[in-house]
Residue frames as qw, qx, qy, qz and C-alpha x, y, z in Angstrom:
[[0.644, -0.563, 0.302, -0.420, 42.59, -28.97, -129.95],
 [0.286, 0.310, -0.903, 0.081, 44.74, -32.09, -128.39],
 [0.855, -0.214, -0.139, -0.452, 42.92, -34.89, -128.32],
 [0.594, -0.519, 0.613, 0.053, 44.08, -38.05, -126.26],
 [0.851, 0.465, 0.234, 0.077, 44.85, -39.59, -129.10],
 [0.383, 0.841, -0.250, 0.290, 47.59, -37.10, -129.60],
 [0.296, -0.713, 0.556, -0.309, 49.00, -37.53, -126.53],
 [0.888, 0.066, 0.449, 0.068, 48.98, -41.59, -127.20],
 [0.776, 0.558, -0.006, 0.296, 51.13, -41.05, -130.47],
 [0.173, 0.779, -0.448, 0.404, 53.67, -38.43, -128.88],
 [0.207, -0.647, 0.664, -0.312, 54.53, -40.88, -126.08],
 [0.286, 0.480, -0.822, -0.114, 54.31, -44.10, -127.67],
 [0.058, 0.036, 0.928, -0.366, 51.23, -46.10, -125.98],
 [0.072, -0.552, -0.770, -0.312, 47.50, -46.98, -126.31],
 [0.254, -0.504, -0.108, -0.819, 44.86, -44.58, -125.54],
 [0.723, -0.543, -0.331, -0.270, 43.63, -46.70, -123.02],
 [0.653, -0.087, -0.368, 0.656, 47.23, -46.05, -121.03],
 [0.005, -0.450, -0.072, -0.890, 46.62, -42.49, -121.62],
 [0.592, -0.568, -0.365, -0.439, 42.97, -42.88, -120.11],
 [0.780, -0.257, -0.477, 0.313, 44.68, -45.15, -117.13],
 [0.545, 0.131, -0.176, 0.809, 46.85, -42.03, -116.27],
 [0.294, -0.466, -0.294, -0.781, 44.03, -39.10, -116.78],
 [0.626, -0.440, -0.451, -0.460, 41.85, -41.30, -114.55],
 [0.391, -0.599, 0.594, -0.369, 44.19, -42.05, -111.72],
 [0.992, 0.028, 0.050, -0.110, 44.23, -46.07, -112.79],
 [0.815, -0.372, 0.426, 0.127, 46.17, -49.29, -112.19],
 [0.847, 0.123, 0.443, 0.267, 48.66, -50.80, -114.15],
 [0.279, 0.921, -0.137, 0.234, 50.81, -47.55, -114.97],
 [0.689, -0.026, -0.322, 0.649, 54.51, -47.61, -114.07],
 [0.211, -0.812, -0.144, 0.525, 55.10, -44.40, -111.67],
 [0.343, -0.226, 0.546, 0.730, 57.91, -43.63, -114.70],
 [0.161, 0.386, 0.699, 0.580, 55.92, -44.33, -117.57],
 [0.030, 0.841, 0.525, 0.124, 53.03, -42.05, -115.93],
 [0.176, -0.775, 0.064, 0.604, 55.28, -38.86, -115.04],
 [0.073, -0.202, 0.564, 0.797, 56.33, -39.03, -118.66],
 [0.002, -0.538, -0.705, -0.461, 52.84, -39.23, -120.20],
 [0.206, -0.841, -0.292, 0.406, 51.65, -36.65, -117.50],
 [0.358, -0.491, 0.091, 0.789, 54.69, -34.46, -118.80],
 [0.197, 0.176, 0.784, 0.562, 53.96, -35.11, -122.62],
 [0.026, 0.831, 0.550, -0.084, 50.00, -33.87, -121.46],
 [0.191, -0.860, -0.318, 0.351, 51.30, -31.23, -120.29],
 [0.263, -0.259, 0.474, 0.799, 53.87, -29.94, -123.40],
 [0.199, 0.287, 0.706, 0.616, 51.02, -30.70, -125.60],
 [0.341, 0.039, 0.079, -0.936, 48.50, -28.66, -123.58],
 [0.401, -0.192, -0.859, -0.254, 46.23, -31.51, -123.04],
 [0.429, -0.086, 0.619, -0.652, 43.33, -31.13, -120.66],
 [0.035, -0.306, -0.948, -0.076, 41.33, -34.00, -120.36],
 [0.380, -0.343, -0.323, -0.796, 37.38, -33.57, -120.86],
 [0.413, -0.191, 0.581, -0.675, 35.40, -33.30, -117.51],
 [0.778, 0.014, 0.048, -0.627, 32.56, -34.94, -118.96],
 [0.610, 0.413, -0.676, -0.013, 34.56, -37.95, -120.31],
 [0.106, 0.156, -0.808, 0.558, 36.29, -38.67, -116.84],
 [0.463, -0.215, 0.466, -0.723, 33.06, -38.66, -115.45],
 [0.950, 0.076, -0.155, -0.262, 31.45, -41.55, -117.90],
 [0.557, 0.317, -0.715, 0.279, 34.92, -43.63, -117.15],
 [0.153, 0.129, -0.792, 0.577, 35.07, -43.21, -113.45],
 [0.382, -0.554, -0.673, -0.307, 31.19, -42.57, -112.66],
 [0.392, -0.616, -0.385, 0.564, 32.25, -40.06, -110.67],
 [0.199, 0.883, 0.203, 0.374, 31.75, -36.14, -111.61],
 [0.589, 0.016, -0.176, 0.788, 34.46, -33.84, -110.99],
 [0.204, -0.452, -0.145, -0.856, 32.22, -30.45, -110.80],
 [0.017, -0.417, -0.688, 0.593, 29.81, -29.44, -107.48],
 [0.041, 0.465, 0.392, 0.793, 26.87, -28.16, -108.81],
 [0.021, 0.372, 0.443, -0.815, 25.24, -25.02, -106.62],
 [0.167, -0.711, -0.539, -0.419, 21.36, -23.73, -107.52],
 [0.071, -0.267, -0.281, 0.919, 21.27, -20.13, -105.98],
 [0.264, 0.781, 0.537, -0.179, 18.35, -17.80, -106.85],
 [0.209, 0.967, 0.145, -0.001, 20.69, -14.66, -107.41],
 [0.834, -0.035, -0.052, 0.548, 23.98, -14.57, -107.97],
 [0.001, 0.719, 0.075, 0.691, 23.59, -10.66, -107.68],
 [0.615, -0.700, -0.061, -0.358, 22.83, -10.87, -104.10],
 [0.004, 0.609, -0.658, 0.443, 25.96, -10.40, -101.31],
 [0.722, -0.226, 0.561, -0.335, 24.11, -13.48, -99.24],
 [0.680, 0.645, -0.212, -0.277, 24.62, -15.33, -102.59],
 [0.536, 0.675, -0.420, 0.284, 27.95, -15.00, -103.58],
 [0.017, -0.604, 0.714, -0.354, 29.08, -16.16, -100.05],
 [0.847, 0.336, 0.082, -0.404, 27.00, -19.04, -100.63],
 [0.962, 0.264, 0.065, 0.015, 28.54, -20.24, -102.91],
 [0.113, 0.679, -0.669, 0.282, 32.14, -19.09, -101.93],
 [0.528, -0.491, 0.636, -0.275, 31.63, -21.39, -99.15],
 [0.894, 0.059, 0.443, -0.017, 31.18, -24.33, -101.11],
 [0.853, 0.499, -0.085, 0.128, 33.83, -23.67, -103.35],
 [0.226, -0.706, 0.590, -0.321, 36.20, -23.15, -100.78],
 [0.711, -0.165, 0.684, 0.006, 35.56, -27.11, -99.78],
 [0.807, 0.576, 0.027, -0.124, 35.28, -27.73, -103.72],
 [0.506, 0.709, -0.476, 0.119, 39.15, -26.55, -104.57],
 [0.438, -0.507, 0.704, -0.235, 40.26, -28.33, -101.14],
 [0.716, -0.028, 0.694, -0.076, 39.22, -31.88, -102.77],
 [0.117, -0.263, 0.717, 0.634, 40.38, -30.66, -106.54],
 [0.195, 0.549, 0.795, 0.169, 36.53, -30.09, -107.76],
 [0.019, 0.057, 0.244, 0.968, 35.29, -27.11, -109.14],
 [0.464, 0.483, 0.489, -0.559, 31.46, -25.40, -108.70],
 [0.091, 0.319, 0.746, 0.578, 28.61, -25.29, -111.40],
 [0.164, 0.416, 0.448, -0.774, 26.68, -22.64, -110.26],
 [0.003, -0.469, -0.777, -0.421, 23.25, -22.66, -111.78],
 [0.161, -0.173, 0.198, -0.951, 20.98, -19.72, -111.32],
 [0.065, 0.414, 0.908, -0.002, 17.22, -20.65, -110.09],
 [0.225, -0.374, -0.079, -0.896, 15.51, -16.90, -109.82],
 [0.304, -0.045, 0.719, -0.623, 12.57, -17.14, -107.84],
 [0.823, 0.130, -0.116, -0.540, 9.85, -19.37, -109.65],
 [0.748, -0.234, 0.622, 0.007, 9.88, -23.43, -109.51],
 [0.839, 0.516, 0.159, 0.064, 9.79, -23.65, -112.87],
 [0.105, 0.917, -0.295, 0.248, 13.05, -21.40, -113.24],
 [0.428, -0.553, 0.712, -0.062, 14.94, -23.74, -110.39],
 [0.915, -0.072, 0.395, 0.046, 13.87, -26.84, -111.99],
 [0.715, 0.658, -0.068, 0.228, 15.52, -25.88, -115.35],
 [0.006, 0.861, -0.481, 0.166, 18.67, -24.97, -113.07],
 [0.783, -0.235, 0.440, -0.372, 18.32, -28.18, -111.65],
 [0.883, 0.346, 0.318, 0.014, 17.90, -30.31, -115.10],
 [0.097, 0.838, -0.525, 0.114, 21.30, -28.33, -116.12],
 [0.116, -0.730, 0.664, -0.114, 23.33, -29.91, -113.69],
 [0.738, -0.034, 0.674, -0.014, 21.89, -33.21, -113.73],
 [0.729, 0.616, -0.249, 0.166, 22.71, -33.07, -118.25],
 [0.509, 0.696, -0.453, 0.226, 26.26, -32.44, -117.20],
 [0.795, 0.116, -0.580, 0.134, 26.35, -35.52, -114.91],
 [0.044, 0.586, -0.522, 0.619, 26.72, -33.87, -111.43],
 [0.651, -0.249, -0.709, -0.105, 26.18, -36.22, -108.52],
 [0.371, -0.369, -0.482, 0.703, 27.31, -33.83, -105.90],
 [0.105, -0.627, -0.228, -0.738, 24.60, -30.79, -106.28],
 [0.256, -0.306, -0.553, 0.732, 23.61, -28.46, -103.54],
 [0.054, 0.505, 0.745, 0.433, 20.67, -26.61, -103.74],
 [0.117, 0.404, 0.486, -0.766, 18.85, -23.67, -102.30],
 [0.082, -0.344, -0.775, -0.523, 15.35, -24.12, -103.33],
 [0.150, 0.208, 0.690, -0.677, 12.14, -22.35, -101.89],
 [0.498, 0.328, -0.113, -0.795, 9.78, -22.41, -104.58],
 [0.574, 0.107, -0.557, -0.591, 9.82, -25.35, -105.69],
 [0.859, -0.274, -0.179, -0.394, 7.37, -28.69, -103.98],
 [0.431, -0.639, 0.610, -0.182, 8.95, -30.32, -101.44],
 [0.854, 0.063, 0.515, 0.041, 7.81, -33.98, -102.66],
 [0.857, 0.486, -0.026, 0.171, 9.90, -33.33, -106.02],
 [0.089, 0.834, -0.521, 0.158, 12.78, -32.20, -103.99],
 [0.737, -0.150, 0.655, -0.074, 12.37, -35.82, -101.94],
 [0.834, 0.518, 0.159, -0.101, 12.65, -36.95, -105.71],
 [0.323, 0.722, -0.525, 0.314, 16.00, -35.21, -106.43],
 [0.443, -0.542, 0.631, -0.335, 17.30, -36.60, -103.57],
 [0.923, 0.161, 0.313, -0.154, 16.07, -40.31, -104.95],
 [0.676, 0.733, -0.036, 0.061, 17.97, -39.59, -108.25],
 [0.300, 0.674, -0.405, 0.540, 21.38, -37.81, -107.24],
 [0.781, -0.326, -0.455, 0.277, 22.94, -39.56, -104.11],
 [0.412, -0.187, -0.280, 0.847, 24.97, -36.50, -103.24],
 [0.130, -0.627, -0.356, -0.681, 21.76, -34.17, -103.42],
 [0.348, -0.355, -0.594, 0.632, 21.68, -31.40, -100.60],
 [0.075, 0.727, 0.401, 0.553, 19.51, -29.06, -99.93],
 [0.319, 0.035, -0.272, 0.907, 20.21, -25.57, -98.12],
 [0.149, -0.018, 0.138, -0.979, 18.70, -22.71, -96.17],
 [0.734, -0.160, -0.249, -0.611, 15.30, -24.97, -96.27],
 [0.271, -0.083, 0.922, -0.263, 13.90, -28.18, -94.04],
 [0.800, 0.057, -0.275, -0.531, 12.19, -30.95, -95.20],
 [0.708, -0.378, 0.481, -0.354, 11.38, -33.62, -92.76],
 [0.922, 0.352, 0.034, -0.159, 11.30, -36.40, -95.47],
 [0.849, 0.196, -0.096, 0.482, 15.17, -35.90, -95.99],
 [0.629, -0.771, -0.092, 0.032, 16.29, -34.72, -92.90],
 [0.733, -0.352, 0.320, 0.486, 19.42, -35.95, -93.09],
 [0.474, 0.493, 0.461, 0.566, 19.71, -34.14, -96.59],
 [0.087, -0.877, -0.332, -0.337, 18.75, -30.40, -95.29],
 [0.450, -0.164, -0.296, 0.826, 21.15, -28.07, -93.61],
 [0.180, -0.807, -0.379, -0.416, 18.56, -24.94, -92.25],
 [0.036, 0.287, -0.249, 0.924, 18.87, -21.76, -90.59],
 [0.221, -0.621, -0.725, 0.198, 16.07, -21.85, -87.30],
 [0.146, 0.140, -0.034, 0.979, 14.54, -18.32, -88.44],
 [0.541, -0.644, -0.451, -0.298, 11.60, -18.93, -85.96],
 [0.738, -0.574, -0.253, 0.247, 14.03, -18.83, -83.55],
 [0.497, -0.156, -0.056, 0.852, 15.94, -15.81, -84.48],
 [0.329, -0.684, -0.186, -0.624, 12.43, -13.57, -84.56],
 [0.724, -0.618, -0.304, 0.051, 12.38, -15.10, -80.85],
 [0.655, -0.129, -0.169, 0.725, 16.28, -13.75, -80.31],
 [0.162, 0.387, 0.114, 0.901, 15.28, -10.10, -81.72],
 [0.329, -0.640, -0.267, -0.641, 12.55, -9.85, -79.71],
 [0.733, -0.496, -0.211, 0.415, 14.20, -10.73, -76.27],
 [0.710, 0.187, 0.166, 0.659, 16.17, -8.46, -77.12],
 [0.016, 0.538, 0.007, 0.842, 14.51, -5.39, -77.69],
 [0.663, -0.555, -0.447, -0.229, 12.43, -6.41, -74.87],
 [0.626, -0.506, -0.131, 0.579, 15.49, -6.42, -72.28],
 [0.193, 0.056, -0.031, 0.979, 16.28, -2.76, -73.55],
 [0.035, 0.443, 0.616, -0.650, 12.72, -2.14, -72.45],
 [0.241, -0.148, -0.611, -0.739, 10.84, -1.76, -76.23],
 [0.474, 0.323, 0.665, -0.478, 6.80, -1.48, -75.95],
 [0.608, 0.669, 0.184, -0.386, 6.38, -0.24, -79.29],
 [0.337, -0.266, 0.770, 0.471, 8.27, -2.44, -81.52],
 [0.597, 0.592, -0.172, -0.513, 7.69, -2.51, -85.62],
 [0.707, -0.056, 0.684, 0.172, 8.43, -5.49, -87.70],
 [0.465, 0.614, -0.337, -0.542, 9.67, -5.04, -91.40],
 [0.696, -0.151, 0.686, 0.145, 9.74, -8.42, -93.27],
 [0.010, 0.275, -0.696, -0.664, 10.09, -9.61, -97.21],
 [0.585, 0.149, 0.654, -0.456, 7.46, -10.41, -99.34],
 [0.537, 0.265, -0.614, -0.514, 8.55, -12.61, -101.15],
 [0.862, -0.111, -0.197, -0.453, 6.55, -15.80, -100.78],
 [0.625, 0.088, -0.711, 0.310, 8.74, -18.37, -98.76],
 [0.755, -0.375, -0.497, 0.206, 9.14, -19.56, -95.26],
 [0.375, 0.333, -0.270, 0.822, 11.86, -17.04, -94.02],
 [0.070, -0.296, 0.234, -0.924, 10.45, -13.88, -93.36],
 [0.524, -0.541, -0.223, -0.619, 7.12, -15.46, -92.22],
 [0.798, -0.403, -0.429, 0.131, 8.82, -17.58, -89.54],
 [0.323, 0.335, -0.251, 0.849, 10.67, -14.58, -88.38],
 [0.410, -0.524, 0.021, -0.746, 7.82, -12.36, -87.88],
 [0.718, -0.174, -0.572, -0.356, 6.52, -15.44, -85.93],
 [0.648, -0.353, -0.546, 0.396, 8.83, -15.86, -83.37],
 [0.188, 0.155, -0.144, 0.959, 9.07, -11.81, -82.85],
 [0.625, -0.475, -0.262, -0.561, 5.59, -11.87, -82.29],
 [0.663, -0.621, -0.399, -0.127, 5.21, -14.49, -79.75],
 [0.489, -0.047, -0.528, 0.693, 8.19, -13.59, -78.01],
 [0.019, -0.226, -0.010, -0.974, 6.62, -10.06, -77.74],
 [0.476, -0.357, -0.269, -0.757, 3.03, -11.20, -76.72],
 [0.743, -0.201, -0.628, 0.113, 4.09, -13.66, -74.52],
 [0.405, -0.093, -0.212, 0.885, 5.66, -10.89, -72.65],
 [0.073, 0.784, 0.600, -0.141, 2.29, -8.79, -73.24],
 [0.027, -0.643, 0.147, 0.751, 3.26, -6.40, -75.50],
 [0.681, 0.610, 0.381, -0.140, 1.05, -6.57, -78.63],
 [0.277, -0.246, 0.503, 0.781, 2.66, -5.95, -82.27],
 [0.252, 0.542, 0.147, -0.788, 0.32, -3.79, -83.84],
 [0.707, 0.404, 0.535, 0.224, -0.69, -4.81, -87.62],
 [0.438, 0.889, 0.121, 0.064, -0.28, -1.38, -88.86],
 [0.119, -0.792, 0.570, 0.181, 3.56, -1.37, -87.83],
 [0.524, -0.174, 0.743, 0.379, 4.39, -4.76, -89.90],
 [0.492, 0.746, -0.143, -0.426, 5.28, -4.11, -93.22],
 [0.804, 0.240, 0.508, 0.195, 6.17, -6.06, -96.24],
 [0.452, 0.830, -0.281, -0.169, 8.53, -4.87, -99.19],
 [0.814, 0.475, -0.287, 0.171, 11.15, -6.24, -101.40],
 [0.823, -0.529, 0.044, 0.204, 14.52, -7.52, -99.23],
 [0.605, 0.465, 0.121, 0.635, 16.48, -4.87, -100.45],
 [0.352, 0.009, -0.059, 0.934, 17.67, -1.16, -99.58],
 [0.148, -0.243, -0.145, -0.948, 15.11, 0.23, -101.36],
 [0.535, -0.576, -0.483, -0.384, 12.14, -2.00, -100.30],
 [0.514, -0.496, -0.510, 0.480, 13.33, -0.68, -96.56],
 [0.027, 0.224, 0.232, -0.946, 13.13, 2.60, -97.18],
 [0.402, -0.285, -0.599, -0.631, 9.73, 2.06, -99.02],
 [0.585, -0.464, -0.660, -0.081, 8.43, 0.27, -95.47],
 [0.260, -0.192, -0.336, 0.885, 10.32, 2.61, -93.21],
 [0.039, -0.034, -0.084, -0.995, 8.26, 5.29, -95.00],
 [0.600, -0.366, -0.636, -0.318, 4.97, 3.18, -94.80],
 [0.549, -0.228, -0.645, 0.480, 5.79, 2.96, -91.05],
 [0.105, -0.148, -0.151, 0.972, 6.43, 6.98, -90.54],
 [0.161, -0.139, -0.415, -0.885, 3.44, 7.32, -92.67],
 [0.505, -0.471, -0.667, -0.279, 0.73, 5.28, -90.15],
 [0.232, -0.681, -0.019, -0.695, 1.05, 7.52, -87.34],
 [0.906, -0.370, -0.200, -0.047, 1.53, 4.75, -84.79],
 [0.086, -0.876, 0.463, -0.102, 4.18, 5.39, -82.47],
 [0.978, -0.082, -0.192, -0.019, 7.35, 2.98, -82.46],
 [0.347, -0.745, 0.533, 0.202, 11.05, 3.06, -80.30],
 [0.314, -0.363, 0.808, 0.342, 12.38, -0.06, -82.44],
 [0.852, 0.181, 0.165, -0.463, 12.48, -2.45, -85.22],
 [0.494, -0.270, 0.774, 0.292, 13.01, -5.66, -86.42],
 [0.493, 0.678, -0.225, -0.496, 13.82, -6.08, -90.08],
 [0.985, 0.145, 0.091, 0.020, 14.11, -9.28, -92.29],
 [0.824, 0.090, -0.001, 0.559, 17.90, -8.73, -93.33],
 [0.455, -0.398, 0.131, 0.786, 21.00, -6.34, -93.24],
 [0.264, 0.155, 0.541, 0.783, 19.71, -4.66, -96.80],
 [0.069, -0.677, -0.521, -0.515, 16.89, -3.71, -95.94],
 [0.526, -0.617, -0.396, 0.431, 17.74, -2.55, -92.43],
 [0.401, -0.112, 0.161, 0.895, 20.14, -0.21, -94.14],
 [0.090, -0.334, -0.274, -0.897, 17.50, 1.91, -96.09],
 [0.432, -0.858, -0.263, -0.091, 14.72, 1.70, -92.70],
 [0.396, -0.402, -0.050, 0.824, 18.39, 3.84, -90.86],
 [0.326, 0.041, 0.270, 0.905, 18.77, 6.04, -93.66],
 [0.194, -0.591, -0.554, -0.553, 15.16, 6.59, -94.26],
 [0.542, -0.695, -0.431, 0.194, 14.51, 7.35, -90.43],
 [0.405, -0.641, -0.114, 0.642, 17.40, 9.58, -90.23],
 [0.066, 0.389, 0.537, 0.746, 16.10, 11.42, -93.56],
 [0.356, -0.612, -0.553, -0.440, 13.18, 12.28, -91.21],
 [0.161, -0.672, 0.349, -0.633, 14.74, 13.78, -88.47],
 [0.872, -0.400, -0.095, -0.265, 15.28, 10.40, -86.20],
 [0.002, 0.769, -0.626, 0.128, 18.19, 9.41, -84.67],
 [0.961, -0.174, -0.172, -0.127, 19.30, 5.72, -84.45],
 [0.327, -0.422, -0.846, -0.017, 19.49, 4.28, -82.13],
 [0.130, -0.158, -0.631, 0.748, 18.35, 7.08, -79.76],
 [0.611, 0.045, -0.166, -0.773, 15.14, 7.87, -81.35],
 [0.950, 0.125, -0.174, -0.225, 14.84, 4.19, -82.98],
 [0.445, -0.484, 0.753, 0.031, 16.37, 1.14, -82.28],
 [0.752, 0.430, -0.304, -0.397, 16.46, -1.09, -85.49],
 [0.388, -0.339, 0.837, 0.185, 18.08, -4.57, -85.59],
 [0.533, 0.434, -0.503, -0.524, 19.02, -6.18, -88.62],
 [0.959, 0.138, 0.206, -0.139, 19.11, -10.06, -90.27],
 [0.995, 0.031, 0.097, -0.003, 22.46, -11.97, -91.36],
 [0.519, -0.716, 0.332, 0.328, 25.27, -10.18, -89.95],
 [0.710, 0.556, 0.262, 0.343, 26.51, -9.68, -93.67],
 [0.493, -0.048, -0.051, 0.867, 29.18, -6.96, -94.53],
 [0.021, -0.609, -0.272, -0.745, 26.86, -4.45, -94.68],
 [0.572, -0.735, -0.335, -0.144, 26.20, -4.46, -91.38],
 [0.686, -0.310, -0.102, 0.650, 29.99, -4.30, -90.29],
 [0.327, 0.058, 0.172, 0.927, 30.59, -0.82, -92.29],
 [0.089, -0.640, -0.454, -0.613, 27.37, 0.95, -91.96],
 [0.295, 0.119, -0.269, 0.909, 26.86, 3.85, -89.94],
 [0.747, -0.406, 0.413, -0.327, 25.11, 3.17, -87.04],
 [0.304, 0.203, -0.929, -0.053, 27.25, -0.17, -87.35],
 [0.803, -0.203, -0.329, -0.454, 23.97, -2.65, -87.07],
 [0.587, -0.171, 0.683, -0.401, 22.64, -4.68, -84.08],
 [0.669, 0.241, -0.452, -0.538, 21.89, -8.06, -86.08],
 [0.920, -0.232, 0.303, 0.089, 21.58, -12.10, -85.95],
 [0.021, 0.700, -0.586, -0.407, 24.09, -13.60, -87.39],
 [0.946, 0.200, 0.125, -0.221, 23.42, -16.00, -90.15],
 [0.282, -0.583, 0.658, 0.384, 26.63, -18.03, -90.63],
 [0.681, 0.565, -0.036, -0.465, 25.87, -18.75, -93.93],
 [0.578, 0.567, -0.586, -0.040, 29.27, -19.71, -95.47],
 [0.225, -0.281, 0.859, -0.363, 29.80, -22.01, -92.56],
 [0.694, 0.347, 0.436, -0.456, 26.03, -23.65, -93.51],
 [0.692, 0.665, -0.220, -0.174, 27.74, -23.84, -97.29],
 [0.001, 0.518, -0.854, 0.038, 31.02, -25.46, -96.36],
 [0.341, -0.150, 0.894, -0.247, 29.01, -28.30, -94.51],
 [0.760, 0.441, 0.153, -0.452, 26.41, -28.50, -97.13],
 [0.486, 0.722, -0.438, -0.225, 29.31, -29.24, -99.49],
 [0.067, 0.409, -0.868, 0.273, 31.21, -31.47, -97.74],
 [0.657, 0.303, 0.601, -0.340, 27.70, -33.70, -96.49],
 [0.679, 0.638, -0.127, -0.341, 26.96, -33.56, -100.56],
 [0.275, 0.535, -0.797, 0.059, 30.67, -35.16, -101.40],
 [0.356, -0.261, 0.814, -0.377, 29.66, -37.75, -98.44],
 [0.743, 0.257, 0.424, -0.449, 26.71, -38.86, -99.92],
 [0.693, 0.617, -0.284, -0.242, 28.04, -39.36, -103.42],
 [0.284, 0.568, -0.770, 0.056, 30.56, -41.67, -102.00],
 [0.310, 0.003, 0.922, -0.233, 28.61, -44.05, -100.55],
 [0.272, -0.103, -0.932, -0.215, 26.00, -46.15, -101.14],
 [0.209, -0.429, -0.852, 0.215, 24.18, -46.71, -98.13],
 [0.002, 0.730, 0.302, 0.613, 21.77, -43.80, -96.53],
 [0.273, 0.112, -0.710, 0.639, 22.63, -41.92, -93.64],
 [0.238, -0.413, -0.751, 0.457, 21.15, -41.60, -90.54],
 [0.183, -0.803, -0.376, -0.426, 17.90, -39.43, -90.17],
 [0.406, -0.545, -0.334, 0.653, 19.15, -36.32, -87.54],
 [0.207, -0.945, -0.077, 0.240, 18.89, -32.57, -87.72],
 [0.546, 0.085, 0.110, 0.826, 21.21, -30.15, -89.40],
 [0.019, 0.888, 0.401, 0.225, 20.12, -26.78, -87.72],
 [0.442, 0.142, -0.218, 0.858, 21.87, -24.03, -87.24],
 [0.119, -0.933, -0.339, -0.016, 20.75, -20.86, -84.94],
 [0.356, 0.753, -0.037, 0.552, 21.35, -17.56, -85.43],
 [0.594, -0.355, -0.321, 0.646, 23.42, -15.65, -82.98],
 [0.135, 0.967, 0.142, 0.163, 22.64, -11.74, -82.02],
 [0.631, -0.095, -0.039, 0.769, 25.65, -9.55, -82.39],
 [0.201, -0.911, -0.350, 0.090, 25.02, -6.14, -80.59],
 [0.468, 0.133, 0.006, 0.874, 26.92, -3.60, -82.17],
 [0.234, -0.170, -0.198, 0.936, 24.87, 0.04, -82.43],
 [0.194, -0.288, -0.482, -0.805, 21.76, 0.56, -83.65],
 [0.646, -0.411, -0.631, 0.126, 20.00, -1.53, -80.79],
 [0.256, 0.338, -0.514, 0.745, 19.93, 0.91, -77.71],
 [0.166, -0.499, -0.739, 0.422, 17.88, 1.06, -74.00],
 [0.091, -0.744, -0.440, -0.495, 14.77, 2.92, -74.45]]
């Protein structure tokens, strides 16, 4: 491997020119540094990340804490923030968390070994007061798809109290009484502040949501045709429903029209975060739209902000609300 040290003997100057050059530092002639640049680049020199980072005290890497890098909401995720990453010549570190706190912190304590000062996070498992910690530690420390008052200014969130409240206007102007509610259950904030606002919209409006039509199952395909079938199976009549995302929406269609229903003209189903599954499926889905990779750009780009300063910014809001996009599943009763 070429070490600077090599590249200091083949072009006739200290290592600490070398360094000067690497780092972007003073006291290089333009000349002298296009020939040591060139020299790097004959010998196949790449400078070490870490290194540069103990010289300049800046970290060249974005690190990203996802839960699943398996999961299509994911992976555009963290596209979006390496989209703003290669625009400013930085590269992700994508750390998995799964779904346990213990599991994020160790994704966490990763990126902070390998010096990152610009991390982004989507956490929902683990305590809020040791995320207000991270946030102490790592100046450029953001945290996604979650709010915490304490570091406001630090939290870019998705208002999914207020896109249960959009679905259920919704079905409500196509003239739903008997509306179902499929949500996830896994333990976080999400799916219960969905249901939440689909309720009151729905009771405010005196039309009760039944307990035996809300159902709970993995936020997948299958766990929607598991709750679809949980639905068909309690005997309670319903015209629609609302369902925690696009993945699972897909197997309460299929499962319904497995059973001799027709969506939307039997059912009316509307999905969660206007993902590609929703564009190519068949009913093409009624959904919100979560604009995720837009929510990851600015997460990324707020993260970069903070690591370059000093000072702290200003306590405000960073909420985003979904938007419903009414394609076909969704029809007047």
């Amino acid at each position: 491997m070429v070490t600077i040290k090599d590249v200091a003997k083949a072009a006739g100057v200290s290592v600490a020119t070398v360094s000067r050059v690497v780092n972007n530092g003073p006291k290089v002639s333009d000349k002298k540094r296009e020939e040591i640049k060139k020299i790097m680049a004959d010998l196949g020199y790449r400078p070490n990340a870490n290194a540069r980072a103990l010289v300049s005290q800046k970290s060249t890497t974005i690190g990203v804490v996802v839960p699943d890098i398996s999961d299509p909401f994911f992976a555009v995720l963290a596209n979006g923030i390496d989209k703003v990453a290669r625009e400013h010549n930085m590269q992700i570190l994508l750390s998995t968390g799964g779904h346990t706190a213990e599991s994020e912190r160790q994704a966490i304590n990763l990126l902070l070994e390998r010096r990152c000062d610009t991390i982004v996070m989507h956490s929902k498992k683990l305590p809020a007061e040791e995320l207000v910690g991270f946030s102490k530690a790592v100046k450029g420390f953001v945290v996604i798809d979650r709010y915490i008052k304490a570091i406001a200014e630090r939290c870019i969130w998705l208002d999914n109290l207020e896109g249960g409240r959009i679905a259920g206007r919704h079905l409500l102007m196509l003239n739903h009484q008997n509306c179902a509610c499929i949500m996830s259950n896994f333990a976080i904030d999400d799916p219960v502040h969905r249901h939440n606002g689909f309720k009151e919209v729905l009771e405010a409006s005196g039309v009760a949501l039944a307990p035996e039509l809300v159902k709970y199952a993995e936020p997948n395909p299958q766990g929607g045709k598991l709750a679809a079938q949980e639905l068909l199976a309690s005997g309670k009549p319903f015209s629609a429903i609302f369902v925690y995302n696009d993945a699972m929406a897909i197997g309460v269609v299929t499962t319904l029209e497995d059973n001799g229903f027709r969506v939307p003209q039997d059912v009316s189903v509307i999905g969660f975060d206007n993902g590609i599954l929703a564009q190519f499926s068949r009913p093409k889905l009624t959904t919100l739209d979560y604009p995720v990779e837009e929510m990851a750009q600015h997460a990324a780009k707020l993260s970069m902000a903070l690591a370059a300063k000093d000072q702290t910014p200003p306590k405000q809001e960073q909420k985003y609300v979904p938007l419903l996009v009414k394609r076909e599943s969704a029809a007047r009763m």
